[in-house]
C-alpha positions, 0 to 999 in steps of 0.5 A: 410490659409486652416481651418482644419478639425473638425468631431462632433460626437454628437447624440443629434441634437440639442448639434450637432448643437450647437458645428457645430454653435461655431466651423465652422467659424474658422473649416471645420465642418463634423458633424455625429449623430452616431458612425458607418457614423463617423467610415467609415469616419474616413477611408477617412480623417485626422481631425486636432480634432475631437468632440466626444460624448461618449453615441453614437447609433452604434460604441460608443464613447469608440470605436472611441477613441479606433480607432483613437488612434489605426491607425497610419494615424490619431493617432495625432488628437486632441481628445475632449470627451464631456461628461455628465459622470463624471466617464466615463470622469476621466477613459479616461482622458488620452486618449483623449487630453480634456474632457469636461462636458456636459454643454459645453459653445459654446464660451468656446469650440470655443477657446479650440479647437483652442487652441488644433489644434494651439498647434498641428500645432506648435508641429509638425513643 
């Protein structure tokens, strides 16, 4: 079976490596240190979840969501917004399928995902 795809969208290098390293075994990893190369790419690909930081130099987090909520194509990704801000986390809360509070424990997030693009996967069939 094929792995889905996941885009991290995380600006800080090393929170970026860090969701790359607990989530390729079990995904294809596209990772992206800022919103604009992250933009462009959301044109040419449908992610089955993508990792999102809200804090992003270029296009910003608020706008990804905005995009990926908006174009019919990919409007089914699963959505996890990482966050350090609680109040930017409790008002897009329902546009995003996960939210969760920076620190994020690698092995927490691991299964999280997996449950996310499984229940996806099952949804649409």
């Amino acid at each position: 079976m094929e792995k889905p795809l996941v885009l991290i969208i995380e600006d800080d290098p090393a929170q970026n490596q860090i969701f790359n390293i607990s989530l390729r075994n079990d995904f294809v990893v596209e990772t992206f240190l800022d919103g604009d190369s992250a933009a462009a790419r959301l044109d040419n690909v449908i992610p089955a979840l993508v990792l999102l930081d809200l804090n992003l130099p270029g296009t910003s987090g608020r706008e990804l969501l905005a995009q990926i909520r908006g174009d019919k194509r990919i409007a089914n990704t699963c959505i996890i917004l990482a966050t350090a801000d609680e109040r930017q986390a409790d008002i897009l809360d329902k546009d995003a399928d996960l939210v969760l509070l920076k620190p994020i424990s690698p092995g927490q997030l691991k299964e999280l995902a997996l449950r996310l693009v499984q229940k996806m996967a099952a949804d649409e069939s």
